[in-house]
Steps between C-alpha positions, in 0.01 A plus 500: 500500500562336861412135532554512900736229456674543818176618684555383858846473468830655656841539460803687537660680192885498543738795252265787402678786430375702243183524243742276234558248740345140391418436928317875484267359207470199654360655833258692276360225341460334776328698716271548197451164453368518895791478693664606797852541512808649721793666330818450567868633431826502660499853701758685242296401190191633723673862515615471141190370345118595486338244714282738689338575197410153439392434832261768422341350191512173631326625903790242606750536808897567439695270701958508477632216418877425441517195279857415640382444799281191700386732757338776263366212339330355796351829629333583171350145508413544823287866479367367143330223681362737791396763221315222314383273833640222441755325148473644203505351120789623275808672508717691161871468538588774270811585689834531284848686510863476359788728611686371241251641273467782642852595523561396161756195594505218211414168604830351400682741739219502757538573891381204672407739784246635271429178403391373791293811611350444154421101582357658866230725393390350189479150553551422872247728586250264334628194713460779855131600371377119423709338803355757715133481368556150541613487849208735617239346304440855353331333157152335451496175331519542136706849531671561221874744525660637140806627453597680223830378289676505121562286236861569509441217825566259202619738192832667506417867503813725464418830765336293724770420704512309826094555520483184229666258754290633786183486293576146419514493909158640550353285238706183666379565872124555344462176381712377849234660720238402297544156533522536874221750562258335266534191691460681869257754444379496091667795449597556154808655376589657179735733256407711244784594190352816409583692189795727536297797652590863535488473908752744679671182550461351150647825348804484731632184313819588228321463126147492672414687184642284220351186670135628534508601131636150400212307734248735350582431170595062585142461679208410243255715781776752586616627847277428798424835640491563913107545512534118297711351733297627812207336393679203429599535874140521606413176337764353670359607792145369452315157573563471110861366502485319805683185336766691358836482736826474467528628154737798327172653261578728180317812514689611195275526179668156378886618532628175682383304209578689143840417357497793280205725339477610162495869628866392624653389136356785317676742775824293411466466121306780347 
């Protein structure tokens, strides 16, 4: 049942791709929740994904958006505010990619190449959205911009590869910007270490499989689910957290915190 907790509000929904995505769930819930949002995707996921769809369900405009690049950045911001009239009041970073992943290269024999492109689209493209928000005063005071990271930011996750150091990134230039946008303009800005989820990109990882049975059966509430996480991400986005900045949250059923479950030992000595 909607609570119109974002009634009024608007933002711009960055990495829908497909109906598993947590950013397509998210713009759902959102808009049912009484929001108006833009979608956005660099112009290759836009051809390889099913955006138009969503745009569909969610009566919202499509607009390309390269996350490599400052001056994608700043036109998106720019037609978001002339499609709203005038700032807007939240933003979800769910934007992440590893060619090392993809191709399969271990992290101790990594190509820094694909290293950096990794470091460039999935945490540098959070410091271009908020340094360009910032600079256009594109946010309303007490905005609030998520993006979406992984414990393995602080845990050693074996098949995560280069995207733990760049998730450790992302979390490191929230709380940077937050400090500094909180101060300018009240803008808050946050993390969320979601469950491993079975994204397209979540199911791309080496062992995704092993490690979501393992959390599942670690957590004392289990795996967060997408449709969980996305209306974590509304709350986030509502009047109701408007203290909360700065902070790496656990959306992960109590993972972060449980040594070892019971389910666990019995696996190991029945």
């Amino acid at each position: 049942m909607s609570c119109q907790l974002l009634k009024g509000k608007k933002g711009i929904i960055y990495g829908a791709l497909d109906e598993r995505s947590i950013a397509w769930k998210t713009a759902i819930a959102a808009v049912e929740e009484g929001a108006e949002i833009i979608l956005t995707n660099a112009p290759v996921a836009l051809r390889m994904g099913k955006i138009n769809e969503l745009a569909q369900i969610c009566n919202a405009p499509v607009i390309p958006a390269d996350a490599t690049s400052i001056t994608d950045i700043e036109n998106l911001t720019q037609k978001a505010m002339e499609h709203f009239g005038g700032k807007f009041d939240f933003v979800l970073h769910s934007i992440g990619m590893s060619p090392n992943v993809r191709k399969s290269i271990e992290y101790t024999n990594t190509s820094y190449e694909n290293f950096l492109k990794t470091a460039d689209i999935s945490a540098l493209s959070l410091h271009r959205v908020l340094q360009t928000a910032m600079k256009m005063d594109a946010l309303n005071e007490w905005g609030s911009v998520l993006a979406l990271s992984y414990i393995a930011a602080q845990r050693t996750f074996p098949g995560y590869n280069d995207m733990a150091d760049v998730k450790a990134m992302l979390e490191s230039i929230a709380r940077s910007f937050g400090y500094f946008y909180g101060f300018a303009k009240k803008v808050r800005v946050n993390t969320v270490s979601q469950s491993p989820t079975a994204t397209t990109a979540g199911s791309g990882v080496s062992g995704f499989d092993i490690f979501h049975n393992y959390s599942e059966k670690i957590a004392p509430l289990g795996n967060a689910s997408a449709e969980d996480c996305a209306k974590f991400c509304v709350l986030m986005f509502s009047d109701y957290t408007r203290m909360v900045t700065m902070q790496n949250i656990f959306h992960d059923g109590g993972f972060s915190n449980t040594g070892v479950s019971g389910r666990i030992i019995e696996e190991i000595y029945k």
